[in-house]
Structure formats: C-alpha cells, structure tokens
C-alpha positions in Angstrom: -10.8 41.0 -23.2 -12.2 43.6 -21.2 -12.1 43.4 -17.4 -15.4 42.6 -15.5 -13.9 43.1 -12.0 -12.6 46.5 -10.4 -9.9 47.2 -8.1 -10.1 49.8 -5.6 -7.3 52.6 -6.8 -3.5 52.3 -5.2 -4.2 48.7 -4.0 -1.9 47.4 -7.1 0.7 49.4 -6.3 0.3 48.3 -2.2 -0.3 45.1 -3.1 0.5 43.9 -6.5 2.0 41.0 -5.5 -1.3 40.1 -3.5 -3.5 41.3 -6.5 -1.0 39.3 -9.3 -2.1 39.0 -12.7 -3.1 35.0 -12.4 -4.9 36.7 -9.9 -6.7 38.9 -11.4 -7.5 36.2 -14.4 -8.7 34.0 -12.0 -11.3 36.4 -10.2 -12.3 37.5 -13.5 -13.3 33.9 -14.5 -15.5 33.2 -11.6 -16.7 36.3 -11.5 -20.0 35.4 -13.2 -20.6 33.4 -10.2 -21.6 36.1 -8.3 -25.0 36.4 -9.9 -26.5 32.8 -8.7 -25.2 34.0 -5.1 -26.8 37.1 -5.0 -29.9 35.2 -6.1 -28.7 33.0 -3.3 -28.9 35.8 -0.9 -32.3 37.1 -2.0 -33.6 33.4 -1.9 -32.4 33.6 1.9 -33.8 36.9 3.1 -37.5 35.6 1.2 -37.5 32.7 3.0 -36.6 34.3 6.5 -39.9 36.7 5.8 -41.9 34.3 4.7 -41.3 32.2 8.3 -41.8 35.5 10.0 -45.1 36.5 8.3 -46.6 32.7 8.0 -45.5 31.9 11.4 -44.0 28.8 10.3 -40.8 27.1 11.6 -38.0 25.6 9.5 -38.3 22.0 8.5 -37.0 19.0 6.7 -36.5 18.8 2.8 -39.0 16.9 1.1 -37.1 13.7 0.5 -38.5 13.5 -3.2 -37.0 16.6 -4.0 -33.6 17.3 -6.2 -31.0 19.3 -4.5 -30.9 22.6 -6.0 -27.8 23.0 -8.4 -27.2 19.1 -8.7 -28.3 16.1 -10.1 -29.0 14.5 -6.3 -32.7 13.9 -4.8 -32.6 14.7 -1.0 -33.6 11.1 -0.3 -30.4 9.9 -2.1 -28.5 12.1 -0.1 -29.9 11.2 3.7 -29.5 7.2 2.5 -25.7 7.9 1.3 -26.2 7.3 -2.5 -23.5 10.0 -3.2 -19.6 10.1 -3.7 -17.5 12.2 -1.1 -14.1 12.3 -0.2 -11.7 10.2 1.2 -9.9 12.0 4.3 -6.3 13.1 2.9 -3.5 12.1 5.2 -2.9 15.4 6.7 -6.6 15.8 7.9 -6.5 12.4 9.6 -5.5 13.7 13.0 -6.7 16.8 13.6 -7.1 16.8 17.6 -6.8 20.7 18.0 -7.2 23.4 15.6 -6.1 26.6 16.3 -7.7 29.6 14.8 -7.0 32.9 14.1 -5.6 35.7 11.2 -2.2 36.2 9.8 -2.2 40.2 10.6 -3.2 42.6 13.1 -4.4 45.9 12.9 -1.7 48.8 11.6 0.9 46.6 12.1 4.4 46.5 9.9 5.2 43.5 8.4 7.0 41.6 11.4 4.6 42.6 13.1 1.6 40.6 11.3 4.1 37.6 10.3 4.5 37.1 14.4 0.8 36.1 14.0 1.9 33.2 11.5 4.6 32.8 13.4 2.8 31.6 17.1 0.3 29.9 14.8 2.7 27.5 13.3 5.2 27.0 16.1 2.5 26.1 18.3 1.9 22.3 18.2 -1.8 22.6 16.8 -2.3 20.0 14.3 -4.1 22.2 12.3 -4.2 26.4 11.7 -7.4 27.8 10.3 -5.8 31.1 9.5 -9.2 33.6 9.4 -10.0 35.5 6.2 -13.7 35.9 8.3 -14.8 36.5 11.9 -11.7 36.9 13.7 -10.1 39.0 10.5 -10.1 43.0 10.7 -11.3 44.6 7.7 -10.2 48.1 8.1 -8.0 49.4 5.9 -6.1 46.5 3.8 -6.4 44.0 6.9 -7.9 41.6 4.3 -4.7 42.0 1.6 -2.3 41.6 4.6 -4.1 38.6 5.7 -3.1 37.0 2.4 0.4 38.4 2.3 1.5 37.3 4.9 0.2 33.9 4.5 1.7 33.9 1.2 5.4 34.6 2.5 5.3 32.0 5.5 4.2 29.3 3.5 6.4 29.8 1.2 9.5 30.3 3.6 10.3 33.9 3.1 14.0 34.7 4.6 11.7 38.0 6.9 9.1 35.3 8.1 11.6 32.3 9.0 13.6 35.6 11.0 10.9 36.4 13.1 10.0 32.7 13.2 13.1 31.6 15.1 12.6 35.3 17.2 9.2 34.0 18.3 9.5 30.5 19.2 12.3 31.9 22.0 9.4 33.3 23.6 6.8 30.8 23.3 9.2 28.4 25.2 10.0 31.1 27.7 6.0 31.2 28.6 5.9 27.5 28.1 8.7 27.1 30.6 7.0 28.9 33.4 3.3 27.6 32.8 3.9 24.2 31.7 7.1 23.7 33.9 8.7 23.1 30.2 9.5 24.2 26.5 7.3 23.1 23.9 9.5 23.8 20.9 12.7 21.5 20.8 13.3 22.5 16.8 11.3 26.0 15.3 12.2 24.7 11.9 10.8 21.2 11.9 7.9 22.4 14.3 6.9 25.3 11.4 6.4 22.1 9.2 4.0 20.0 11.6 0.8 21.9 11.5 -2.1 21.6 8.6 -2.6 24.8 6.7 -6.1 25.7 6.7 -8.3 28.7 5.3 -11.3 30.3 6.6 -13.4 32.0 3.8 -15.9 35.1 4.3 -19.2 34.0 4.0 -21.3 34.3 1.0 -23.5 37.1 2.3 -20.5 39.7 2.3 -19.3 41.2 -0.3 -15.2 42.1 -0.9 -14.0 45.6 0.4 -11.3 46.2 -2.2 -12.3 44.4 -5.4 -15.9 44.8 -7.1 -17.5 44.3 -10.4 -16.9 46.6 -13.2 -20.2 47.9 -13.1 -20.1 49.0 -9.4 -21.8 46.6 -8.0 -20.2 44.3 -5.2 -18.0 40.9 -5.8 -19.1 38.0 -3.3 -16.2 37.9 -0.3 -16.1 34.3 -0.2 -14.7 34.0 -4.2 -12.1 36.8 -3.9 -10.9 35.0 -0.3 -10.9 31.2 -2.2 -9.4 32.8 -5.0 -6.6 34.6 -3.4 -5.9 32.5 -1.1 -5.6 29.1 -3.4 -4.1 31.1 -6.7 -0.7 32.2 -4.2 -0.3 28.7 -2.1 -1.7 25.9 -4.0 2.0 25.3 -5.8 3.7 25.7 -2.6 1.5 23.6 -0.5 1.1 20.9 -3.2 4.7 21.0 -3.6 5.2 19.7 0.1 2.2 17.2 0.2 -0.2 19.6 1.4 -3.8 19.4 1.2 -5.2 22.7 -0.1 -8.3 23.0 2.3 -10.8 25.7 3.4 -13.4 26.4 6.0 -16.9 27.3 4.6 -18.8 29.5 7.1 -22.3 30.8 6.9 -23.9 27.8 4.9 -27.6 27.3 5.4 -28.6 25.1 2.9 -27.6 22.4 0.3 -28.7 24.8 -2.3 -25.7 27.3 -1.4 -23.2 24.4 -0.8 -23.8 23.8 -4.4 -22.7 26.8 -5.2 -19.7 26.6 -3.2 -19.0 23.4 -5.2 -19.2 25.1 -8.7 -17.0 28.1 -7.3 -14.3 25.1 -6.2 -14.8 23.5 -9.5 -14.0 26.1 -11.7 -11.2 27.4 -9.7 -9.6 24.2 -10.2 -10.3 24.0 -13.8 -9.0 27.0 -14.1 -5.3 26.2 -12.1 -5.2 23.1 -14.0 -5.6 21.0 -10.9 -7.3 17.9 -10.3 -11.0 17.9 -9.8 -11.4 17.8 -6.0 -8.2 19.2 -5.1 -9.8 21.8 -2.7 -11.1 20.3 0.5 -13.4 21.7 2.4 -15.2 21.4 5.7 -18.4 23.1 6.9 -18.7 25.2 9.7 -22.5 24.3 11.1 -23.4 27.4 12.4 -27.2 28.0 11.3 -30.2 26.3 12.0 -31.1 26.2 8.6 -28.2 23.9 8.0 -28.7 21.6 10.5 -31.7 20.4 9.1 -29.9 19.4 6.1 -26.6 17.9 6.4 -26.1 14.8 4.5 -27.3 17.3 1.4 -24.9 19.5 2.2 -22.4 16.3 1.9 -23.5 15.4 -1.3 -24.2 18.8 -2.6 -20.1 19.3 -1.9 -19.4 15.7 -2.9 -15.7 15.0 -3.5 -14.4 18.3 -1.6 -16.3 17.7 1.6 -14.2 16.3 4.6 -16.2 17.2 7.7 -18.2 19.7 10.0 -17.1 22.1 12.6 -19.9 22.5 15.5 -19.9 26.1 16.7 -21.7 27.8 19.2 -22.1 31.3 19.2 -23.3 31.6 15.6 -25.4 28.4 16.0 -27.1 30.4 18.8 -27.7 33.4 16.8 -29.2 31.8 13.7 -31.9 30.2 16.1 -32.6 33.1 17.3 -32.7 34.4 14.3 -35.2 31.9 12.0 -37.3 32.3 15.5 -37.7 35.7 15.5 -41.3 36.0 15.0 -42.2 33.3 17.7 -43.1 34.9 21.2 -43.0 31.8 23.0 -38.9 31.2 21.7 -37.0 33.5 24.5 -33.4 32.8 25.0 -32.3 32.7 28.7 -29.1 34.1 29.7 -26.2 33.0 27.5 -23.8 31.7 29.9 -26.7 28.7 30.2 -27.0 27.8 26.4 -23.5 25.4 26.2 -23.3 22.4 24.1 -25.8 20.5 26.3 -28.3 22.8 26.7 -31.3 21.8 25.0 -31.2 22.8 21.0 -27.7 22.9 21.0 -27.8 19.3 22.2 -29.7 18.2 19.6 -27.9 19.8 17.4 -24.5 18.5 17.9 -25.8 15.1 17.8 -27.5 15.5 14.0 -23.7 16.6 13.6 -22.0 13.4 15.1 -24.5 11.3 13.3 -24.2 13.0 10.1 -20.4 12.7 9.6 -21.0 9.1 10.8 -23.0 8.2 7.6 -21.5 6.2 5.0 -21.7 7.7 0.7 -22.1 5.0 -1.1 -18.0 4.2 -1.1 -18.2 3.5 2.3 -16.6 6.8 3.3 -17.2 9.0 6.8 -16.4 12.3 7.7 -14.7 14.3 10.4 -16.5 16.1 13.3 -14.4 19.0 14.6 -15.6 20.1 17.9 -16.2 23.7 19.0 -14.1 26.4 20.0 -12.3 26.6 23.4 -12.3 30.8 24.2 -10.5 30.7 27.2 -7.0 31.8 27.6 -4.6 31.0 30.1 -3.8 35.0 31.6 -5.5 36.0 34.7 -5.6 35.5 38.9 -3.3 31.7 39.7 -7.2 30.6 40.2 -9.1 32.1 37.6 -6.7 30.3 35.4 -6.8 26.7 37.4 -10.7 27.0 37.4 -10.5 28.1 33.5 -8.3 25.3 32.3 -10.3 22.8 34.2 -13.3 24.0 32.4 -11.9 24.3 29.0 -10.3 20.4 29.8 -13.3 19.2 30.9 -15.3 20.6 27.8 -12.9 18.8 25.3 -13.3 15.6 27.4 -16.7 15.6 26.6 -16.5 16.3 22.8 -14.2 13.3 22.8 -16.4 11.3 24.2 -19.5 12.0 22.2 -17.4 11.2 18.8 -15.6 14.5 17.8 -12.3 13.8 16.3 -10.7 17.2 17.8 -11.8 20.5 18.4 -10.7 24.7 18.3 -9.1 26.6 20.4 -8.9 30.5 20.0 -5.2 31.1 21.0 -2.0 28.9 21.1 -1.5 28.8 24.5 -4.2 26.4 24.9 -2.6 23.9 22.8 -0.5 22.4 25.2 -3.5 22.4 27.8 -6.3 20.7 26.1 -4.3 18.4 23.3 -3.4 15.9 25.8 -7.2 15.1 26.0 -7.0 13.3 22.6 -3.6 12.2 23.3 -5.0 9.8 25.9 -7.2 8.6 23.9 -4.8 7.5 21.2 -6.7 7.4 18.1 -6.1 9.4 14.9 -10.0 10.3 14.5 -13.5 8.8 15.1 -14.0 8.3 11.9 -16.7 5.4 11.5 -17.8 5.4 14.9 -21.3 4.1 15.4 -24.4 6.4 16.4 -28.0 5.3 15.5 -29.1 6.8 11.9 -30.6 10.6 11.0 -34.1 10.3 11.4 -36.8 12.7 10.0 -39.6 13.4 12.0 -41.7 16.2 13.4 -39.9 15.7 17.1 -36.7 15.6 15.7 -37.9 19.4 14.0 -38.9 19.9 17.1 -36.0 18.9 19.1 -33.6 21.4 17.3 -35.3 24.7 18.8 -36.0 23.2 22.4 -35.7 25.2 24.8 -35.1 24.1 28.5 -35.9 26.4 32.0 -32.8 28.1 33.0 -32.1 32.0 34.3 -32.6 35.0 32.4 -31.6 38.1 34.5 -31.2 41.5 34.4 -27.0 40.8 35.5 -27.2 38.6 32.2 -28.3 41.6 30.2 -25.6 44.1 31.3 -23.1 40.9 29.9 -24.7 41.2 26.8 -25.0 44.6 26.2 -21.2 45.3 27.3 -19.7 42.5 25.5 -21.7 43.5 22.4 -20.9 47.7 23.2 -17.1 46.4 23.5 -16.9 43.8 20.4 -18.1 46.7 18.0 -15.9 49.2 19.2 -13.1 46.7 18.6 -14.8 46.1 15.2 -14.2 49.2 14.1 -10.7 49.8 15.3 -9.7 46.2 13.3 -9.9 43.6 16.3 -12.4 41.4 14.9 -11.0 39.0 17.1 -10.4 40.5 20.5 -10.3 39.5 24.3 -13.4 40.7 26.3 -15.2 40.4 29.5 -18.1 42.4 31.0 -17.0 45.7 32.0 -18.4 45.1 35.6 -15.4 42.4 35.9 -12.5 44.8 34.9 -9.4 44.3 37.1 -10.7 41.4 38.4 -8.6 38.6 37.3 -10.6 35.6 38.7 -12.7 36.1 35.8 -10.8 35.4 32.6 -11.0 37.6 29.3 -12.3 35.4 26.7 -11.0 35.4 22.9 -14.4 36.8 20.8 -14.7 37.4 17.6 -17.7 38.6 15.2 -19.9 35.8 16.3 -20.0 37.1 19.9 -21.6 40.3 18.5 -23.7 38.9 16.4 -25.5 36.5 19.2 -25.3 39.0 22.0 -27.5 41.3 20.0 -29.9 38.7 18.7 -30.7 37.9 22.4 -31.1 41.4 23.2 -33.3 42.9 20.1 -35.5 38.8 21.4 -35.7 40.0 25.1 -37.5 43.2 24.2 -39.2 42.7 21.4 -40.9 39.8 22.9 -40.6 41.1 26.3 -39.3 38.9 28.3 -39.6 37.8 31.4 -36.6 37.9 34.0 -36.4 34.7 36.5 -34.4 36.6 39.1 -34.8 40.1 40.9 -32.1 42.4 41.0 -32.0 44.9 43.4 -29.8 47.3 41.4 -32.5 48.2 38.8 -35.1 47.5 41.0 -36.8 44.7 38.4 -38.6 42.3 40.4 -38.9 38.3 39.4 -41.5 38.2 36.4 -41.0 41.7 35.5 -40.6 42.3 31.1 -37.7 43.6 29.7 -38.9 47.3 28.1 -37.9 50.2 26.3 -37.2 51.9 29.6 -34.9 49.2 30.7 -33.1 48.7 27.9 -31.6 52.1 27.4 -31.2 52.6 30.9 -28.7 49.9 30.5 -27.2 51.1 27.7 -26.6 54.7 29.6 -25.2 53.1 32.3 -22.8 50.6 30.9 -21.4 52.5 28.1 -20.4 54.8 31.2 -18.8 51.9 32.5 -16.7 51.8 29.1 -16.0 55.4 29.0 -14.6 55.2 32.3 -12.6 51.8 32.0 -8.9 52.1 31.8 -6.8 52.1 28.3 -6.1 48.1 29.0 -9.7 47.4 28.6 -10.8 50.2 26.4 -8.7 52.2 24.7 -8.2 55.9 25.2 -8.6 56.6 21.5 -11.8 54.6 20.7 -14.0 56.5 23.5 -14.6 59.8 21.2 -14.7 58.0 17.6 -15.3 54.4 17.3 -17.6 53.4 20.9 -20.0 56.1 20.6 -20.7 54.4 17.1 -21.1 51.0 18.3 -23.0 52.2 21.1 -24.7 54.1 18.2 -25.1 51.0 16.1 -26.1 48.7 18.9 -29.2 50.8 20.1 -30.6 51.1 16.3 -30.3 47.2 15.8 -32.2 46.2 19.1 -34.6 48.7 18.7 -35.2 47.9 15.1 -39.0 46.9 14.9 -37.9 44.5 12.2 -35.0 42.0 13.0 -31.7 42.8 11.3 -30.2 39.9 9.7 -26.5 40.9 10.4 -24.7 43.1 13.0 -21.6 42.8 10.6 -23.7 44.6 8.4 -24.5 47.7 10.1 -20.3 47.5 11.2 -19.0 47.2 7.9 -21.3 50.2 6.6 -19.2 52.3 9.3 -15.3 50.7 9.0 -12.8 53.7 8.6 -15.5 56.5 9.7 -15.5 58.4 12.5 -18.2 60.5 11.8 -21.2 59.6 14.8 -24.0 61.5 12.4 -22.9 59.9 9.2 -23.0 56.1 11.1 -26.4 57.1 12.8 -27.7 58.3 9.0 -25.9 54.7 7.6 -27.6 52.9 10.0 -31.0 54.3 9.9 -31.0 53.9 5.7 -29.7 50.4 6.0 -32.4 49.9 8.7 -35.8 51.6 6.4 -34.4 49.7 3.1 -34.5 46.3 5.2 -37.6 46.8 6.8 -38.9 48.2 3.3 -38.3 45.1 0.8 -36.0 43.0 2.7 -32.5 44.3 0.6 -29.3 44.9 2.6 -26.1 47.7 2.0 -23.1 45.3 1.4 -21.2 47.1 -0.8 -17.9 49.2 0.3 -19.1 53.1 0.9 -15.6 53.8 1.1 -14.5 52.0 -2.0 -14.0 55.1 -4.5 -11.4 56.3 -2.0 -8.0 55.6 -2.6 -6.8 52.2 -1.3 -4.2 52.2 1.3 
C-alpha cells in the first residue's frame, strides 16, 4: 500500500526509533482525518469573520440542535443524557500538576532526560509533559520530546543514571528552602506521579511529517499518535491510565473530532474503546459557552477541565475584536476574579459538577501557578504568599488541584490540598448551568480597573522577549519586563506561548480601538484620557527593544540580539499593526523557526499577513520542511 504521509528526509535515520514502523502505520491510518479538521479550521476562521463583519457576539447553542459529528442534541447534553467516564484511580487525586517538556533546546541526551528527571522526582501527582506551548519546535525539539519520554517511562538504564544524579540536587535545594529533603527514595518516588500528555492543537500543523501530497498533517494526530503508539504497553503494563491534554478546543463540533481521532487510534492498537483519557484545557471563549457538549461530544474519554488564564484572555479578546467598546485594561488586573474570567471559571466548576446520565462528575483542574521560587529573600516570601493564597482560593471554589509551571513549587503550594484532605471535589454542589442572555453576557464583562502606558511597556517587552525565546527553542521561558532586570524583588515568571499570544491581542486592541489610558505617565508625556496611537506605539517599541539590546546575557542572550530579536521585534510590529486581527502569533513564529534572515521574516510575515486579510486562509505548513531533517 502506498504511503499517504511524508517524512521530512534524515529524520528516520535521527530518529527511527521515534518514527517506528507501527508508527508510521498508525499515522498513515488516521491520516484521513485531517480533512474534516482542516474543514474544522476553515469552519473557525468563517465564523470569527462573520462575528467581526455582523457585529455579533458569541452565543449559546440552540438547544434543539444535534451536536456536529454525533448522534447527541445540545439539550441532551446540558441535561446529562450522555455516557462519560468514570475517573480512573490514578486521576483521583490530582492536587498539583506540574507542566512542562521532556527536552530543551540543543541539548544531548542527559541533558533533555534531566527534564524528565525533575518532573518525576518531584512529588507532583501528575506531569503534563508538553508536546504544545511550553515545547520548542526548532530543529527536532518535537522528536526529542517523545524520545525522551519514551526511554524514562520505560526505565532506560541512561534515564534511571541521570535520575538518581538529579534527585541529589533537588534535595540539596530542598534542604536549604524547605529546611528539608523531599526525596527519601528516587526509585519509588519516579513511580508516584501520573503520566500525562499535552497535544498541539488542532490548528497547527506537524513540522517533520506531512501528507504525501505536500500538504500539511494536523499536529495534534502525529503528537497523540506518537506519543500513545511508544507508551501505551508500558504504561498499561504498570496500571497506568493513558491520558492526554486537549488544548485549543472551541467547540463541541471539534471535540468530536478529537473523539474519532481517539477512537480509531484505539481500534487500531487493539485497545479497549475508551482507553485514552482526556481532559480539556478551557482556554477559548468559544468553548465556554459549550461545555456539557463538549462532555458528551468526548463521552467515555472525557475526565475533566483545566481553567487557564492567559489563553482564556486572548480568545476574548480575540472573538471581540471588532467591538470598540471591549478594551482590555492592563493585564496584571484580569486574574481569576476579574470580571469575565470570573464567570468563566464558575461555568467551569458547575460544568464538571453535572451528572451524565450514570451519575458520573468530572474533575476541575485549576490554573497554572507561574511563579518560581528564585529571586530577593522578599520577592520570594511575597511570591509564595501570592501563589499560596491563589491555590487556597481554587480550593475553595471546588477545583480538585491545580498547575504549577516548575517543580519547585510543588512542595510550596501542595500542602494547600493536603489540609484539606480530600482526594477530589468530585460531586460537589453548585447551582445548575443556565442559559440566558446575562449569562452571554456575563462571560465578556468587563469591570473598571487601570490601563497605563507602564502596562504597555510590560506587554510589549514580555511579548518582544517571549518571541525571541520562540525562536531560539524556549517556548517555555522565564521572563519579566526588561525595566525590572536585576531587580530581584520582582520574580521572573515561567511563560510560555500563551503569554505571547495574549500580550499581543491586548496590544493590536489598545490601538486599533484606541484606547484610552486611566493614568498619566510623565515619561511619555500621555496625559489621563489620552488614546493609544500609531505614534505611541512604536515609540515604545524603539525604546524597549533598546532596553533588550542592552540587557545583559542572563536576560537576553548575546547571540539572539543580531538574528532572532530583531525578528520578533520584526514580527511583533506587523501583527499589531495589522489592520485585520491575526488569529495566531504562533503563526507568524513558526513561519520564521530556524531563519535568521530579518528580510525573509519581514517578506513571511507580510504574505502571511495580505493572504489573511485577503480570504481569511493561514501559512501552517513547514517552509523549511524540504530541508534535510536534523
């Protein structure tokens, strides 16, 4: 049979045992998947033009509709009339999840398994190890991500080496920060934690493997297929659960989808129907106004939802793009009770808290905790009291654990869920999901709170900073506004593509719909009630990517100031000043991974840029693919 997927050349020599041949069968049979999600992705970018041009916000399913791609009618759905999943044992207490990838940029192979290494040594009773946001994609980033994976769950002699190396030193910082070790045994501590995989989203498509005819292969099925073809035995062999984060997902329709790809992956391993669990990151608007279809629409491989923020933020931004009365304020002020992002969590809460029709909840995993522990003695006491106090409150309000961006924060914000003792939350009571034009309403509410010109600068050097570190392969990175390098009372914070995407989205809002700043600031000379303009904007832009050209090699590094930050800076000016809003960041980044050329990223961006504005289509495929692999 001939092959109807493509693999970029030298990667199966790099990387055969990554690319196997069960592999290779398995991406072939899902490969005809890809069609419905491309449609999928057109279906999306229609619907955002449509809101834009009709001026119409998003709203509720009619509840006499069917679910696209089942055989469920929204009504059904909302009331419950739906199987799900029961909660397998080792998702039943899942107080903190720690996230992050099993590789770092250029590294050797110790190097990247140290990654695995912290993640499973550190106490977290789950690992989401990131194929997506936090993931490099430069070179083979992706492959090595797998890889590595691969060998640590299945007890490679080199992993369990640098296992034993690297739980030395995680007791050593424990010992001075916590006044103790946290590791009494590294080999009955690597078996503690959940395994847990993050999956690109369905609106990127897969860097080293394509279809045969050139066009691009959906991310999200080479990531599930790679990532359950090498570890379901293992994992299944110890009585693992085989589960998967689902990022991206804005409607019931696409969750579908996700089921079929889950289905036939099964079918095709032989394994049980249902095998692969899944929970849903609820990051876009979109999404929120649908949950219990999303439930049914994954049915018996659905365990729960993840409330994020910064991607939450961004996507209403986003679907509110064409409204000039919807202005963000600063971002610092939009937490988890701020307006829309308090309605929001609670449609969450309430959703997982809905019975299917076998009397079955769901999990609510709370946000992510960015903070890490490395600063001034009282940057760090007034960080940890803030990160604390945040996962008191998601305890409170029902979640049954939440993230935290790097294993030092473990030990610091476990013991909230600790003292309260129980497993989960599962079943807890909140009044029912209602319907009605407030509760539209309530999920894009804004509330009065600053918008300055100092809030600006943090958005535009964060955003300047994350895609330099894009583009060098830290898609996860630790940032802070350049104006607060070397002061260590203000804490780096762990970031990853979602901090881009939102700090972008604010800024392409604030001067397209000019908007108005609460505050003066004597620096710029903007007075209280002054717009953001043209003017302003790349004024700040000169200014602070001087700040980054100037900043010390800890902050910025020396090498990234001629080839990689003049094309972010590059990339970050055409997005905001786009007259149409760009849907993705990621999408202007990944035209320019592994090019250092400023004239060929400035020519990338500006096609990518006229085709979107032209008919709505977006550049996702690998410009670099017909290049040898490394």
């Amino acid at each position: 049979m001939s092959r109807t997927v493509e693999v970029r050349d030298g990667l199966l020599r790099t990387h055969g045992d990554v690319l196997t041949p069960p592999t290779l069968d398995a991406l072939q049979s899902l490969a005809y998947l890809d069609a419905e999600r491309r449609e999928l992705m057109a279906s999306r970018i229609r619907r955002r033009a449509d809101r834009a041009r009709n001026r119409q916000p998003i709203d509720f399913l009619d509840p006499d509709a069917p679910i696209s791609g089942t055989d469920i009618v929204v009504r059904d759905a909302r009331e419950g009339r739906f199987s799900g999943s029961a909660i397998p044992a080792d998702l039943r207490r899942q107080w903190i999840q720690g996230t992050g990838p099993a590789t770092r940029p250029r590294a050797s192979l110790e190097a990247g398994l140290r990654n695995v290494a912290y993640a499973l040594l550190s106490g977290a009773d789950g690992w989401m190890f990131d194929g997506e946001d936090a993931l490099g994609q430069t070179e083979s980033m992706a492959l090595d991500n797998q890889r590595n994976i691969r060998l640590a769950f299945g007890g490679d002699t080199r992993f369990l080496r640098v296992a034993e190396q690297v739980a030395g030193e995680m007791n050593e910082w424990a010992q001075g920060f916590l006044g103790r070790p946290i590791i009494d045994d590294w080999q009955q501590q690597l078996a503690f934690t959940t395994r847990i995989f993050r999956a690109r989203g369905l609106h990127l498509d897969d860097r080293h493997v394509r279809q045969a005819d050139g066009t691009g292969l959906s991310a999200s099925i080479v990531d599930a297929v790679l990532y359950t073809v090498a570890n379901h035995a293992a994992l299944r062999a110890e009585g693992r659960s085989i589960v998967l984060y689902l990022p991206k997902i804005q409607t019931a329709e696409e969750a579908a989808l996700w089921a079929r790809l889950l289905d036939v992956l099964e079918g095709h391993l032989g394994l049980p129907a249902g095998t692969i669990k899944a929970y849903v990151l609820v990051e876009q608007l979109e999404a929120a106004f649908q949950l219990m279809e999303i439930r049914a629409a994954l049915g018996q491989h659905f365990v729960g939802f993840n409330t994020g923020r910064w991607d939450y933020i961004n996507s209403v931004a986003d679907a509110r793009s064409w409204d000039p009365a919807f202005t963000n304020p600063n971002i610092d002020a939009i937490g988890m009770t701020y307006g829309y992002m308090r309605a929001y969590e609670d449609r969450v809460r309430r959703a997982v808290n809905s019975p299917d029709r076998d009397g079955r909840f769901a999990l609510w995993q709370g946000g992510m905790e960015a903070q890490i522990p490395v600063g001034s003695p009282g940057g760090v006491e007034a960080a940890m009291r803030k990160a604390v106090a945040g996962a008191e409150r998601e305890q409170r309000e029902g979640a049954s654990g939440k993230w935290v961006a790097h294993w030092k924060m473990v030990h610091i914000v476990r013991p909230v869920w600790e003292r309260a003792g129980d497993d989960n939350q599962l079943g807890r009571s909140f009044p029912p999901l209602t319907y009605t034009t407030d509760d539209a309403a309530r999920l894009t509410a804004l509330e009065p709170a600053p918008r300055t010109v100092r809030g600006a600068r943090d958005l535009l050097s964060v955003a300047l900073q994350y895609g330099n570190a894009f583009l060098r392969g830290y898609q996860a990175a630790a940032l802070k506004p350049a104006d607060f390098f070397g002061d260590d009372d203000v804490l780096y914070l762990m970031e990853d593509m979602a901090t881009g995407e939102i700090r972008l989205s604010i800024l392409w809002e604030w001067l397209h719909k000019r908007a108005q700043f609460t505050e003066a600031d004597g620096e710029t000379r903007v007075r209280a009630g002054d717009r953001m303009s043209i003017e302003l904007f790349d004024h700040l832009v000169d200014e602070e990517s001087a700040k980054l050209l100037a900043a010390g090699d800890r902050d910025v590094h020396d090498d990234s100031k001629a080839t990689t930050l003049p094309i972010a800076a590059a990339i970050v000016q055409a997005y905001v000043r786009a007259a149409v809003k760009p849907p993705w960041y990621i999408d202007l980044l990944n035209l320019n991974l592994d090019n250092h050329d400023l004239g060929l990223a400035r020519a990338r961006a500006t096609t990518y840029l006229a085709a979107f504005e032209r008919d709505g289509s977006r550049a996702t495929s690998n410009l670099e693919f017909d290049r040898p692999g490394d």
